[in-house]
C-alpha positions as CSV (number, residue, x, y, z in Angstrom):
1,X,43.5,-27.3,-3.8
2,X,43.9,-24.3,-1.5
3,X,39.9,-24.0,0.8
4,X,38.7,-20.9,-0.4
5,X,36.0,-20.9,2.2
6,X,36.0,-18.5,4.6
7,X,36.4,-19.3,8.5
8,X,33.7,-20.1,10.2
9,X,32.8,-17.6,13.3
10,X,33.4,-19.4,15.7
11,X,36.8,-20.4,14.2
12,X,38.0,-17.1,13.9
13,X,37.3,-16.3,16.9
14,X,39.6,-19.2,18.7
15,X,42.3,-18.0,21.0
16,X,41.4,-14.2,20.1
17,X,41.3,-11.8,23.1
18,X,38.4,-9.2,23.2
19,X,38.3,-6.2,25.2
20,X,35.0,-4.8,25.9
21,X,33.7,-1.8,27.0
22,X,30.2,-1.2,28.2
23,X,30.0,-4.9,29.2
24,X,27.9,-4.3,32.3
25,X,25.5,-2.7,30.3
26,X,22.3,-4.5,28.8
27,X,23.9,-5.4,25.6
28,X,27.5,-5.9,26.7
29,X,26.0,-8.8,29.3
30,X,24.6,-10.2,26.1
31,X,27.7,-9.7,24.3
32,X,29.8,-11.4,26.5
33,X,27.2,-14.5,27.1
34,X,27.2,-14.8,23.1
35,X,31.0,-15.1,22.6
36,X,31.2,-17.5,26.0
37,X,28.7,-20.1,24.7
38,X,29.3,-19.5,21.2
39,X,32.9,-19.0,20.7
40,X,34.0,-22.0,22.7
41,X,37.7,-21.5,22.7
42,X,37.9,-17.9,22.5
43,X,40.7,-16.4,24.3
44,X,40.5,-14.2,27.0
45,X,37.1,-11.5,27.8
46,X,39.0,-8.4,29.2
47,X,36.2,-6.5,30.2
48,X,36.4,-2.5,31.6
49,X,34.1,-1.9,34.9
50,X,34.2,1.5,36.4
51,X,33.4,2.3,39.4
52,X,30.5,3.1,40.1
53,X,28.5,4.7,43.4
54,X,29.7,2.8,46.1
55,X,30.6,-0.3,44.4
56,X,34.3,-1.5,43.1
57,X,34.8,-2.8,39.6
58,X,35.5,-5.8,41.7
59,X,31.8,-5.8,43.5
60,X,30.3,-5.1,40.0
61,X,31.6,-7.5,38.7
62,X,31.0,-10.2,41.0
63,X,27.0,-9.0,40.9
64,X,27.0,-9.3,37.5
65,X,28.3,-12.9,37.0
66,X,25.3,-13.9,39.7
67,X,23.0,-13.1,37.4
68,X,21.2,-14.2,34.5
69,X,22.5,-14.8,32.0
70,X,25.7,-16.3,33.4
71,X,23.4,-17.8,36.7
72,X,23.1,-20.3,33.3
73,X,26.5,-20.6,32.7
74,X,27.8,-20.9,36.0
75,X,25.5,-23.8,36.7
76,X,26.4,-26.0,33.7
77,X,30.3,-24.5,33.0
78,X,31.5,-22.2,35.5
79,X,35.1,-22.6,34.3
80,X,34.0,-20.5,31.1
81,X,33.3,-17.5,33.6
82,X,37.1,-17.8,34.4
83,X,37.7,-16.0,30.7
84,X,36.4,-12.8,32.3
85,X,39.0,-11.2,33.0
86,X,38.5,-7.8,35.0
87,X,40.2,-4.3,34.0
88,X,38.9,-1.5,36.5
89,X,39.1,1.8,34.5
90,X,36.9,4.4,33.0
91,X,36.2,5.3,29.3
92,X,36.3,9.3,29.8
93,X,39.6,9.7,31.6
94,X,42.8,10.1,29.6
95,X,44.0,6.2,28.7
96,X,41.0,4.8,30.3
97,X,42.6,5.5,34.1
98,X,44.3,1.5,33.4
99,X,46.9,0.7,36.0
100,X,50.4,0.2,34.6
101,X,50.1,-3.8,34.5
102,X,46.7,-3.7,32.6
103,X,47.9,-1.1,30.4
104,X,51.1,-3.3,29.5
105,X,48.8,-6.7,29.2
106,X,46.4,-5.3,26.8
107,X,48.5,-3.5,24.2
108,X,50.6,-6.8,23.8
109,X,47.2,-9.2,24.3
110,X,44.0,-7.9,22.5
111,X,42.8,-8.9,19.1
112,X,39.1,-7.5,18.9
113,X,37.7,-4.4,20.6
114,X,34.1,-4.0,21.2
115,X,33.6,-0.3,22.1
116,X,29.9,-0.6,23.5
117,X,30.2,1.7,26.5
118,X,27.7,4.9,26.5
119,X,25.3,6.9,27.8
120,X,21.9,6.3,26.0
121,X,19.7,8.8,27.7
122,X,18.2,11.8,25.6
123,X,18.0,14.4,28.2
124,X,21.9,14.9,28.7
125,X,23.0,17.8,28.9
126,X,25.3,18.5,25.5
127,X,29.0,18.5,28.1
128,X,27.5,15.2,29.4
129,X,26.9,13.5,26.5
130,X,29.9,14.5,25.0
131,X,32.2,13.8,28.0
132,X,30.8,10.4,27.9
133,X,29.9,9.5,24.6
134,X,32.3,11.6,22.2
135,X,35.7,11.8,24.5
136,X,35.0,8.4,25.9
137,X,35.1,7.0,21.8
138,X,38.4,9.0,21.6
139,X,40.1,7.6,24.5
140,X,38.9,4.2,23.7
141,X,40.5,5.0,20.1
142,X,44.1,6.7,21.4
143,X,44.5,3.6,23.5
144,X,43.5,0.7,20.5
145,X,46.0,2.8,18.3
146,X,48.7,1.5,20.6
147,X,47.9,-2.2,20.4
148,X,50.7,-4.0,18.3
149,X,48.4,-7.4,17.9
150,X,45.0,-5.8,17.0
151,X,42.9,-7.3,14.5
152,X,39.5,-5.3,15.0
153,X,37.9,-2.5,16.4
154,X,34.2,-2.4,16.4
155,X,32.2,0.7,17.5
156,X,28.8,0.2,18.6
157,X,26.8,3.3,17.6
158,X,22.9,3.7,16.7
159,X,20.7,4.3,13.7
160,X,19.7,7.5,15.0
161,X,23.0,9.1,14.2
162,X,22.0,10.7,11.7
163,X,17.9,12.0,12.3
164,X,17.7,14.8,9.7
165,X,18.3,12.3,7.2
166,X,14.9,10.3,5.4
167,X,17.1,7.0,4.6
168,X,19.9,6.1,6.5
169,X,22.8,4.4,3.7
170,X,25.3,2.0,5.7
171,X,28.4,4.6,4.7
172,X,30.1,7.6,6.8
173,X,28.3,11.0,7.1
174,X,30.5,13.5,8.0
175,X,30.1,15.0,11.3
176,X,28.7,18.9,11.4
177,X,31.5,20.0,13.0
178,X,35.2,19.1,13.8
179,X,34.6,16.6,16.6
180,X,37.6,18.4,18.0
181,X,36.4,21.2,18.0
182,X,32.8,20.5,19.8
183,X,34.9,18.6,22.6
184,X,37.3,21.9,23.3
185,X,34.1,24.0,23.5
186,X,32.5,22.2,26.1
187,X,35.2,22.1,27.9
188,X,36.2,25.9,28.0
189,X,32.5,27.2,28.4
190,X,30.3,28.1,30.9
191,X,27.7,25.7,31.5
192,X,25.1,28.1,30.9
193,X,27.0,29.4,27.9
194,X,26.6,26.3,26.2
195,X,23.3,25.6,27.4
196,X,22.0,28.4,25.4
197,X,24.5,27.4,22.2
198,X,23.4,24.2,22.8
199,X,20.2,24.4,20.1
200,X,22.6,26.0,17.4
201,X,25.3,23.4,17.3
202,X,22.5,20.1,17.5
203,X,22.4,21.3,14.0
204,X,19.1,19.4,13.3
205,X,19.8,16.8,15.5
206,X,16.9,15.9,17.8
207,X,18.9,16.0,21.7
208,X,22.9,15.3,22.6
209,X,22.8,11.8,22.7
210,X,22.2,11.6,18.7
211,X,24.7,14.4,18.4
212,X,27.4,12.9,20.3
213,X,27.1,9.7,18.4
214,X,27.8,11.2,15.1
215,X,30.4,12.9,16.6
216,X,32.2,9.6,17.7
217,X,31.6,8.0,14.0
218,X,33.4,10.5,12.7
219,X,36.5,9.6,15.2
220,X,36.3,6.3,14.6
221,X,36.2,6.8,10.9
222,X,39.3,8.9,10.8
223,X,41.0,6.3,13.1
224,X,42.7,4.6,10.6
225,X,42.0,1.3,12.4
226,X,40.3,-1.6,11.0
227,X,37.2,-0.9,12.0
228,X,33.4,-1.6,11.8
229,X,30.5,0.5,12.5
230,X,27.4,-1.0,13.9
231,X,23.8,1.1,14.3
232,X,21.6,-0.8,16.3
233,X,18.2,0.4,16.3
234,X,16.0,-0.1,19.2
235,X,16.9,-2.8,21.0
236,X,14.2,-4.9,22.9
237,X,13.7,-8.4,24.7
238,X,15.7,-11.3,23.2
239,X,14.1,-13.5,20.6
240,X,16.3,-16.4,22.0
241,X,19.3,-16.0,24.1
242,X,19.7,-16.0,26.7
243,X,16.4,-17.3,26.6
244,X,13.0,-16.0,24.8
245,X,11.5,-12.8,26.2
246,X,15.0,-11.8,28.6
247,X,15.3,-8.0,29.2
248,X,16.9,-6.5,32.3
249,X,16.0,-3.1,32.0
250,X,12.8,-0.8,32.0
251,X,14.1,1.9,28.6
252,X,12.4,2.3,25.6
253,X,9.7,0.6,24.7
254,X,9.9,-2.1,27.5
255,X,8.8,0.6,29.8
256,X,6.2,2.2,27.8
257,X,4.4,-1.8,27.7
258,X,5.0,-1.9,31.5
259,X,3.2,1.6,32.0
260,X,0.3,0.4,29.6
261,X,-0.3,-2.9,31.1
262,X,-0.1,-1.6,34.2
263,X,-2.5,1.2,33.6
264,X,-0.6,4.2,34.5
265,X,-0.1,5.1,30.6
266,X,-3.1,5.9,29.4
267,X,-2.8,8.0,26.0
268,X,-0.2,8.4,23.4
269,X,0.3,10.3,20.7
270,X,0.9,8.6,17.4
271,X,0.8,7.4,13.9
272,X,-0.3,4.1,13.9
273,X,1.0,3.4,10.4
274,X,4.3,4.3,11.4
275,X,7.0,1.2,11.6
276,X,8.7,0.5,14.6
277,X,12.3,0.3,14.2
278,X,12.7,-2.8,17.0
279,X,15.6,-5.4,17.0
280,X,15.9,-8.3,19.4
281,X,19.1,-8.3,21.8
282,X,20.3,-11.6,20.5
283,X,19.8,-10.7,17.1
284,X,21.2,-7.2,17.7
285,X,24.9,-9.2,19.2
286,X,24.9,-11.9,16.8
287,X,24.7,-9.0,14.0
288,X,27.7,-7.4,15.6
289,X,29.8,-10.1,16.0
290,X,29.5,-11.2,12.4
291,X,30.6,-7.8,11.6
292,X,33.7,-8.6,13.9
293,X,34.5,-11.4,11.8
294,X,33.8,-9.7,8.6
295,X,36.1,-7.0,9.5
296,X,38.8,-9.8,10.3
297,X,38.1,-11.9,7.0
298,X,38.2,-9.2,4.8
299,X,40.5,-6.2,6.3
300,X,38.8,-3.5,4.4
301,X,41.3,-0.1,4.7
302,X,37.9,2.4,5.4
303,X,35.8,1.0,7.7
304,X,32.8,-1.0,7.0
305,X,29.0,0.7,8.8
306,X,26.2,-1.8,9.2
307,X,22.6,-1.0,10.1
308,X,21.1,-3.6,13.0
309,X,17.6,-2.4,12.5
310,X,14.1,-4.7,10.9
311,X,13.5,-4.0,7.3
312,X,10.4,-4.3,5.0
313,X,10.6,-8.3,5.0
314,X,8.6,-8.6,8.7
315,X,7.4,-5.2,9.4
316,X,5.7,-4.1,12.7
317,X,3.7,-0.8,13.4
318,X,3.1,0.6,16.7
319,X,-1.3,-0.4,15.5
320,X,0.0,-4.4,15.3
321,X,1.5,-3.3,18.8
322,X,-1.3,-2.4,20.7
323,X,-3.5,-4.8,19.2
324,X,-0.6,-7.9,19.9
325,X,-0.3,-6.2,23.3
326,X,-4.1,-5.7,23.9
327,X,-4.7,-9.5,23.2
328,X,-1.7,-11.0,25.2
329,X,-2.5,-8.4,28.4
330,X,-6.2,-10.3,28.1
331,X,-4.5,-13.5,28.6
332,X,-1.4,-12.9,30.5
333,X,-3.1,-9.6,32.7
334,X,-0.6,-7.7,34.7
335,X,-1.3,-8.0,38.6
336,X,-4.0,-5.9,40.0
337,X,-5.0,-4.5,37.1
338,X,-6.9,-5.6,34.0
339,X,-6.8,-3.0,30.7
340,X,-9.8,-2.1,28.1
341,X,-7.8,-0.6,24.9
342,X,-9.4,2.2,22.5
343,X,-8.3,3.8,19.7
344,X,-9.5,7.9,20.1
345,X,-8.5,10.0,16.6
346,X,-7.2,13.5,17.4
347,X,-8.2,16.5,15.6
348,X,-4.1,16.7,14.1
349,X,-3.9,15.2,10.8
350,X,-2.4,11.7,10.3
351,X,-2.4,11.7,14.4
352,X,-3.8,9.4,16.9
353,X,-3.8,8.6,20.1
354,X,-4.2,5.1,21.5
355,X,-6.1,5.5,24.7
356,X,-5.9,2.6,26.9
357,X,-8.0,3.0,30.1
358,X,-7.6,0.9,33.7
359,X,-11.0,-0.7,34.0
360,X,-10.4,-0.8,37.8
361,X,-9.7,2.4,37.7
362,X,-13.1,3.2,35.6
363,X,-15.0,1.7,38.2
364,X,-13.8,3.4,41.0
């Protein structure tokens, strides 16, 4: 009788080459740790590194596989780093700037692309995020379409896609405008031309970066690839790997508990009822590389979106934040400075602030 069970991960995963992009980033290190210790015989890690500043693909590179979390690796099985395999390039320039020997390697070599690369700040300019975020997803795309031995092409996106709507459904919302279209514009205007357009073509949408994202599901659902969508949510400290509590980076809400603990936040407008929509690196990756295989098991012809967010099941507001944060700051105080936490109502309805006050600085 024929095993109608389905492959393990790990399984499917053996001898397959992954291309990543965004791998220097916070959740591309933890990508690329996950499918290295989890994924023992997994094929090769090509991994895109522009350069950046003053340092080579090469320096980056080097720096990043010092650090946690593959200090870890490299102590107990450094021959596992030798499956990173370096590709300098860059995601916004016409097929990815790759020399003419990576170029040929890849399009005969890659199974699974991770497409993880973007610019997650809120404050970009509408060219910028779309230059990096929108055109980088369609050069990403135009090269994978050329790969004779690809299996899967995931695109990391985010559950803030889509803002204006009240529940987000795992399924495609069609962009506001031809993506096309938006990338031709900010390419033949002004900049201060499309600074002041920039308000009417958000079209709801809260800044660039959210805009820019729907913009680039839209290209990857017209791809005709195999694909998978995942929408992280806001993605904090690992639960687990590479070990409880590991962060490398100071955005979001990491560096709103750093400001607070270390007393130079002090108020903060909010709804205390309101849910936090936090996920857990680890959790996050291992949520996006089950979609890989899922993708691979199943070859669905329209590709398949997946929320990575917390549901109802083990809900957390920002109140059971400040008060977790308020009793572990007592125990575990910051250095050189100690916290006393209040709650202060506004006079907006269903507002308030939580005021948290340096008592060092009260007493001086």
């Amino acid at each position: 009788m024929a095993n109608l069970e389905p492959q393990s991960i790990s399984a499917w995963f053996d001898k397959k080459n992954v291309f990543i992009t965004g791998g220097t980033g916070y959740m591309g290190k933890v990508l690329i740790y996950k499918l290295l210790v989890s994924c023992h015989n997994i094929g090769k890690i090509y991994v895109l590194i522009r350069k950046k500043k003053d340092q080579d693909p090469q320096t980056r590179l080097v720096h990043m596989i010092q650090q946690e979390p593959f200090k870890g690796i490299k102590e107990k099985d450094a021959d596992k780093l030798k499956k990173i395999v370096l590709i300098p390039g860059d995601t916004t320039a016409k097929d990815l700037a790759l020399s003419t020997a990576d170029m040929e390697r890849m399009v005969q070599d890659v199974n699974v692309i991770f497409h993880m690369a973007a610019n997650v700040k809120f404050d970009l300019t509408l060219k910028e995020a779309v230059r990096i975020n929108t055109v980088g997803t369609k050069n990403v795309l135009d090269f994978a379409k050329k790969m004779s031995n690809l299996d899967v092409f995931i695109h990391v996106s985010t559950t803030y896609c889509q803002c204006e709507e009240s529940v987000l459904e795992e399924r495609n919302y069609p962009a506001p405008m031809e993506p096309q279209t938006v990338m031709d514009i900010v390419n033949n205007l002004k900049d201060d031309v499309l600074l002041a357009m920039t308000p009417k073509l958000l079209e709801g949408q809260p800044n660039t970066y959210a805009f820019s994202k729907a913009l680039s599901e839209d290209l990857v659902q017209r791809s005709g690839l195999r694909a998978g969508i995942a929408r992280p949510s806001i993605v904090v400290a690992s639960l687990n790997e590479p070990m409880p509590g590991w962060v490398d980076n100071v955005n979001g809400p990491t560096g709103l508990l750093i400001a607070a603990g270390k007393g130079v936040l002090r108020t903060m407008l909010m709804e205390g009822k309101y849910l936090i929509r936090v996920i857990p690196c680890d959790l996050a990756i291992n949520a996006i590389i089950g979609l890989a295989w899922k993708i691979g098991i199943e070859k669905p012809k329209e590709p398949i979106y997946m929320n990575v967010t917390t549901g109802s099941e083990n809900p957390i507001t920002w109140e059971n934040s400040i008060n977790i944060g308020r009793k572990l700051t007592e125990i575990y105080p910051f250095t050189d400075s100690y916290h006393e936490f209040k709650y202060v109502y506004s006079h907006r309805p269903f507002s308030r602030i939580c005021y948290v006050m340096s008592r060092n600085s009260a007493e001086s």
